[in-house]
N, C-alpha and C positions, 0 to 999 in steps of 0.2 A: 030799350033804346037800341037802334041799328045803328052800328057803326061801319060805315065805307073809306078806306083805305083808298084814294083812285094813283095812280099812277106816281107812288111817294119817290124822289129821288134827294140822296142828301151826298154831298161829295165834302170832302176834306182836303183843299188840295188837287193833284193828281187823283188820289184815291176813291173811288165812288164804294162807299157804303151799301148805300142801297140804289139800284138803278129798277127804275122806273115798278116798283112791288103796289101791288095790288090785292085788294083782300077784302072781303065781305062778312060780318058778326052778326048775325039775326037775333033778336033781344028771344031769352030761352035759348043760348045754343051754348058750348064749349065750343072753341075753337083753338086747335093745339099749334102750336108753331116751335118748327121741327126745324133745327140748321146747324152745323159747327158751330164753334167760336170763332168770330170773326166772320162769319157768314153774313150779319149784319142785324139777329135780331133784337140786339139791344137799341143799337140804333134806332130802328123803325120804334120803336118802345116810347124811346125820348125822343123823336118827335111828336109821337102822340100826347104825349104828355108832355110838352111844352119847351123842355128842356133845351131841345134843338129847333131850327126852325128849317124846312123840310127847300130845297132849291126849286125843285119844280112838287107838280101834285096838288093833292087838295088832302081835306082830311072833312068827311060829311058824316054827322051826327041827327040821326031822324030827318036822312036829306035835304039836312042846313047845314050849307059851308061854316068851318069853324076855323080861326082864325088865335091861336096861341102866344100868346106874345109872355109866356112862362108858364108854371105849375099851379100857381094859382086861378089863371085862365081854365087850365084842364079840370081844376075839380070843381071848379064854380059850374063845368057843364056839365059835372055829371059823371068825372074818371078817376077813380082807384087807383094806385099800381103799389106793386112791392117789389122795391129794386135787385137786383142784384148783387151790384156792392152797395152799401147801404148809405142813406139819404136824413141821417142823424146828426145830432148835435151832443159831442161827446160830454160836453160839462152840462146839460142838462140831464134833469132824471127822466124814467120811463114816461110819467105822465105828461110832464112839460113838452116832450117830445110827441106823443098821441094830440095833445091837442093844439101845437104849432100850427099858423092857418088856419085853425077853426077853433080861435078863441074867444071864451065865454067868461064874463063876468058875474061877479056876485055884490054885494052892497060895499058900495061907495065908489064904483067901479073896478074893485079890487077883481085879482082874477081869479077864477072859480074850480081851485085846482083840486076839491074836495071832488068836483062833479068828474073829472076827468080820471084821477083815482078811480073814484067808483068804476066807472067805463072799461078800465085798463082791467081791474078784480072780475068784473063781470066777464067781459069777452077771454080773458085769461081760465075764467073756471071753465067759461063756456065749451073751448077747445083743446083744454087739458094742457095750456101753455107755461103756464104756470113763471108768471115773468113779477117778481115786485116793484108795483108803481112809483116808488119813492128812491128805488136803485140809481144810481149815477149810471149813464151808456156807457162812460169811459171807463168804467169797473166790470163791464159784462163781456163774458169770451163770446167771441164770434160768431156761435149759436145763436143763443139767448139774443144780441141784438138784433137776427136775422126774426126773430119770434118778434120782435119790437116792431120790425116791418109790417109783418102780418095785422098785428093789433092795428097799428095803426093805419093799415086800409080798411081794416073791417070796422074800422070806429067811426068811419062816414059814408052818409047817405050814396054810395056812387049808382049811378045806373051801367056805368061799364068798367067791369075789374079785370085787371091786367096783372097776372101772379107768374114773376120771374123765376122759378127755383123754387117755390114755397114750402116744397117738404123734406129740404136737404137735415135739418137737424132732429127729424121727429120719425117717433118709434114707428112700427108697423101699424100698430094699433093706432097712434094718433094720425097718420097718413089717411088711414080708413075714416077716421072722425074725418079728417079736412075733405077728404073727396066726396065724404055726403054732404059736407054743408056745402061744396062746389055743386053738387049736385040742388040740394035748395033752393040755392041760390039763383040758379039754373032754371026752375022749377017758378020762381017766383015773376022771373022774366028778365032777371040781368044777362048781361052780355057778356063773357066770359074770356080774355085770351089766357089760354096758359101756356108759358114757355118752360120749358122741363128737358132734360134730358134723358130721364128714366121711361123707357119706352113703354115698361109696366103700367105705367101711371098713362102715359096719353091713351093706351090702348083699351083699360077702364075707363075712362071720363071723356075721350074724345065723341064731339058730333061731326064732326069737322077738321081735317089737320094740314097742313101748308107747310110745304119745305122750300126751306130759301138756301144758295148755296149761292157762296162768291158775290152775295148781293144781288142775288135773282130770281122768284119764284122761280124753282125747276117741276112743278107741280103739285098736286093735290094727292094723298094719299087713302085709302080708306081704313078704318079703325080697324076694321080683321085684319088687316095684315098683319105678317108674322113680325117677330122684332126686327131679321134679317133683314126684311124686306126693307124694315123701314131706316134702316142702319144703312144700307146700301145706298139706298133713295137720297141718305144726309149726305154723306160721304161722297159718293159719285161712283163708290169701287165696292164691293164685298170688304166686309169686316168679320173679323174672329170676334164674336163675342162670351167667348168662351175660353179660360184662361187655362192653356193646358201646361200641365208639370210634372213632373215626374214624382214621388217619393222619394220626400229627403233625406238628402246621405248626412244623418246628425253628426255633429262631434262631438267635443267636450260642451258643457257650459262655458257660455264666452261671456254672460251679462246677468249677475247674480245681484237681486234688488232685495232686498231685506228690511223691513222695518219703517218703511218711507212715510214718514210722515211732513208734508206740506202747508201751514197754517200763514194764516193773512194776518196784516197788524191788531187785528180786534181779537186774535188769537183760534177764530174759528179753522178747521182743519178742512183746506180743499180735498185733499189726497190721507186717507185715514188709514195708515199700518200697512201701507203693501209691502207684500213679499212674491216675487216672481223670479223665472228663471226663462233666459230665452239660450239656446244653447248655436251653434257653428252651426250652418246651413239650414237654417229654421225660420219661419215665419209665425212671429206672434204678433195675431191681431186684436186689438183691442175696441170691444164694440161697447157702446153706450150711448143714453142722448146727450148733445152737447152738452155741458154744462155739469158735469157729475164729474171733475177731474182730471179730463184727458189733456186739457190745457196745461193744468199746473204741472202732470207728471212728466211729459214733456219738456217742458223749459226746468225744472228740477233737474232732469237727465242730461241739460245741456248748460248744467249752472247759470239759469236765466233767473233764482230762487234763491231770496237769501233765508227764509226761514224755512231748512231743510233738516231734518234727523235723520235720522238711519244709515242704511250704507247700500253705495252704489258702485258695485267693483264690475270693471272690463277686465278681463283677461286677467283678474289678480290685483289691477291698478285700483288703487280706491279713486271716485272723481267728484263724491261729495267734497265743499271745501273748493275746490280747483274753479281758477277762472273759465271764461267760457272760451277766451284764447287757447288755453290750454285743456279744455275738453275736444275744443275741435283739433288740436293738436295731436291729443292721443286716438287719433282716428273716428270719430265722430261724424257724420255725413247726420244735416237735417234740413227735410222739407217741412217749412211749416206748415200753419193752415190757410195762413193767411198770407198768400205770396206778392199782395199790397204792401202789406203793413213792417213786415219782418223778413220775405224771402229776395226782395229786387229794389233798388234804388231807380225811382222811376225815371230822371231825368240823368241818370247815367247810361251811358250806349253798352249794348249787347256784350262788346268785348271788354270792357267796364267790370260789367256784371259776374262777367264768366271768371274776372279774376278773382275778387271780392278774400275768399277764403286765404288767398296764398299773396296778398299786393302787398305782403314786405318781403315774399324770399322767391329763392329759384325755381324755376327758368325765370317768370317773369321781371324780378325785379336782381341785377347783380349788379354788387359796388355801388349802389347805392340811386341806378340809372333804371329805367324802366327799357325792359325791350322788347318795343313796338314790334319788332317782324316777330320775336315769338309767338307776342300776343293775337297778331294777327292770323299767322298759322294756326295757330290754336283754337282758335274764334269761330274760325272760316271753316275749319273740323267738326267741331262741335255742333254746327248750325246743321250742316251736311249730315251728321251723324244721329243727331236728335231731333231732325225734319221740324227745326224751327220756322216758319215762314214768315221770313223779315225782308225788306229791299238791302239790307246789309249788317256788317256787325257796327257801325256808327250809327246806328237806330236806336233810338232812345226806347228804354226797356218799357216806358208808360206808352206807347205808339201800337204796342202790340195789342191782338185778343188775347183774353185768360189761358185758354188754352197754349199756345206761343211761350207766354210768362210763362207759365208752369214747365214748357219744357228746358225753358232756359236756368231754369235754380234747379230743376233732376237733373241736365248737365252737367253745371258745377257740383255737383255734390256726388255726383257719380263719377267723376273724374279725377277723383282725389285717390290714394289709397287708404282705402275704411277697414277701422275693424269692429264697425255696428250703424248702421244706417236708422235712423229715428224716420218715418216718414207718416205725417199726420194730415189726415185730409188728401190725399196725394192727387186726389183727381178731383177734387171742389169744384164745380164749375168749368167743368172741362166735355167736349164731345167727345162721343162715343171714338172714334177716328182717334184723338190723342188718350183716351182711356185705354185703349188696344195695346197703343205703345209706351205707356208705362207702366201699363202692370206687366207686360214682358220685361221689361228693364227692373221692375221690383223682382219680379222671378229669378232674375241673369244674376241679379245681388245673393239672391239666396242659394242661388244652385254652384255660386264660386265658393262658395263655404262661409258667408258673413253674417254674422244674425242679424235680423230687421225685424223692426219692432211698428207694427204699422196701425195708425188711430185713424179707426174711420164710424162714420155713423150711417156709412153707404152698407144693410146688411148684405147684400148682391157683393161686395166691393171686399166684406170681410172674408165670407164662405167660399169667393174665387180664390183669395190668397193667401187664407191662412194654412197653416198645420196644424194651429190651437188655437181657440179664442178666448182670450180672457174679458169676461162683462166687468164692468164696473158701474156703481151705483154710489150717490152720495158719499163720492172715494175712497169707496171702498170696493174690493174685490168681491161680488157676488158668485162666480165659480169660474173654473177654467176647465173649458169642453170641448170636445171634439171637435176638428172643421166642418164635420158633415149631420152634426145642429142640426134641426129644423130649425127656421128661421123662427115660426111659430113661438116655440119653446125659448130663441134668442129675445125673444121680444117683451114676455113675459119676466125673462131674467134683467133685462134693464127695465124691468119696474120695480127692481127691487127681490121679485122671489126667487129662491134655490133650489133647483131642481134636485131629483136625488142623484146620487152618485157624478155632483159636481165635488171638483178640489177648490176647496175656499183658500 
């Protein structure tokens, strides 16, 4: 099926989204679309798929106008998508959620949630996702629901699939699996957009790639390009993609974890007997696929866990036991993974936001008064400082792109005095443009002498910035190796096996 994009514009307001983008899908093609955050290609997404309804333009399917009036409309014709932030329903399980919209009955009109099961098992072994049909969403970290996504576009007939991010949570190996079934799929004569960040991946799978900037096609790129080239192309400017550091000046051990063990009410164990040590001016990163731990150890670290053992000493401080007031209190700085759900109060404004950690003591708040001109200084710095792009600090923090958010919770957290920065996922959903300037600001942390402890499943993202990686698997520690890994060998280790002369 050919999808034609003719002249889509969608404004918000003052704001234009996307002004007048244009774009053409020939059924058999990839087509990569390449922009910041905030560039607008979510946007253009959701008007294809229904969500939004587009001011001017058209949107032509097998050149017949088609006409959206929701998501329902777009898959009745024929469209796929797998969102970005996710388009779930937390009190429902895996499969109720796969077959929302395209539900099927069994005898007496009962619904036929055996068949849907089945579908979710199927497409799960198929692509080595490995998700339980019967699991609650609202019980699944942020990975694993982004895998829910996938299932469920691959669980319907679409003639054109639109895959936002789709291999943020998955190993090398299952990367390779999803870009040959992109490739199949390809092959059989779907239409393909993929939006991605990882320039590795559009440069493999690209027929076709379109960069939007500011809301604008700025052009067509060709798939040989270099990363640079196509970095630059997003951007508008040259980007460092290339995280450069020096060799760390160690000091003592600052963050000594012994024994961690993390269990859920049914008593199964997320996080199984770690024992790690991150020491003053070090980077330990922690690589795995979602879903093996990295969540629970994290909010564990940040007293987010009430069923914790072992021990977790800062500087000597034990901080098992301790509220989570009082971990952030003994120096504590954490990005989460999820800067929706846990890192920004959406309908609070930017300088709001910025205070969050400190909105009962000084500067901000003395004798009992909030002070607006601090906060405002402050605000007006920090925006300046961490190249947030907002019309001001009374902009509500949901107004922003991800990229934006994200620099406003590294802000606040970087703005504190730390004596261990947790930062998980640090650049989720983020362009290549704001990935440049936080993994400097991750570096700046390490190189003032602060240990940081960074979870990511980006392996590009671990090998730039660690010192040491420790894998984890089924929470448990599978070895702790060298930064300069082969990835190969990284990837192989989050499946579980041990390499020789890893430290368990």
């Amino acid at each position: 099926m050919k999808l034609v994009l003719r002249d889509i514009t969608k404004r918000f307001g003052s704001l234009v989204a996307n002004d007048r983008i244009s774009l053409t899908v020939e059924p058999g093609e990839i087509h990569c679309l390449l922009g910041e955050n905030g560039a607008g290609k979510s946007t253009l997404m959701n008007v294809l798929f229904g969500l939004y309804t587009a001011d001017e333009g058209e949107i032509l399917l097998d050149d017949v106008p088609q006409h959206f009036s929701g998501p329902g409309d777009a898959i009745a014709a024929g469209i796929g998508m797998v969102h970005q932030h996710f388009m779930l329903i937390p009190v429902f399980t895996v499969a109720e959620n796969v077959m929302l919209g395209n539900e099927s009955t069994g005898f007496a009109g009962t619904l036929d949630l055996d068949s849907a099961r089945a579908k979710v098992r199927e497409i799960s072994s198929r692509f080595g996702l490995d998700v339980d049909p019967d699991a609650l969403v609202e019980n699944l970290p942020v990975g694993v629901q982004q895998r829910v996504e996938i299932i469920k576009a691959l669980s319907r007939d679409a003639q054109v699939l639109v895959f936002d991010e789709p291999t943020a949570v998955l190993t090398p190996q299952e990367t390779d699996e999803l870009m040959d079934v992109m490739r199949q799929l390809k092959e059989s004569g779907k239409s393909i957009v993929f939006i991605t960040h990882k320039l590795r991946e559009v440069r493999e799978v690209a027929d076709k790639i379109t960069v939007i900037r500011l809301g604008k096609v700025v052009g067509e790129a060709d798939p040989r390009a270099s990363n640079a080239e196509l970095a630059s192309l997003m951007v508008g400017r040259p980007v460092e993609l290339t995280v450069h550091k020096d060799a760390p000046k160690l000091g003592a051990e600052a963050l000594v974890v012994k024994g961690l063990t993390v269990v859920d009410e049914t008593g199964h164990a997320h996080v199984d007997d770690l024992s790690f040590t991150v020491r003053a001016g070090e980077v330990l990163a922690v690589a795995g696929v979602q879903g093996n731990g990295q969540t629970e150890l994290t909010e564990a670290l940040l007293g987010l866990q009430d069923n914790v053992r072992g021990s977790i000493r800062l500087d000597g401080e034990e901080l098992v036991g301790k509220s989570v007031r009082k971990v952030l209190d003994a120096g504590v700085g954490f990005i989460p993974e999820d800067r929706q759900e846990d890192g920004l109060i959406s309908d609070f404004t930017l300088a709001e936001n910025l205070m969050l950690d400190r909105s009962s003591s000084e500067p901000f708040v003395r004798h009992g008064s909030l002070q607006l001109k601090v906060l405002e200084r402050f605000a007006l710095e920090k925006l300046q400082e961490y190249d947030v792009r907002a019309p001001g600090i009374d902009t509500r923090a949901g107004q922003l792109s991800g990229g934006n958010q994200q620099k406003v919770v590294v802000a606040r957290e970087l703005s504190r005095e730390l004596r261990l920065l947790v930062a998980a996922q640090p650049t989720r959903g983020v362009d290549v443009g704001s990935i440049e300037f936080i993994h400097k600001q991750i570096v700046a942390t390490r190189d003032s002498g602060i240990p940081v402890l960074v979870v990511s499943t980006e392996l590009d993202e671990v090998a730039a910035l660690a010192d040491r990686i420790m894998v984890l698997y089924r929470g448990a520690v599978v070895g702790i190796v060298p930064a300069d890994t082969p990835r190969e060998v990284l990837g192989l280790m989050m499946t579980g096996e041990r390499p020789e002369g890893a430290v368990a």
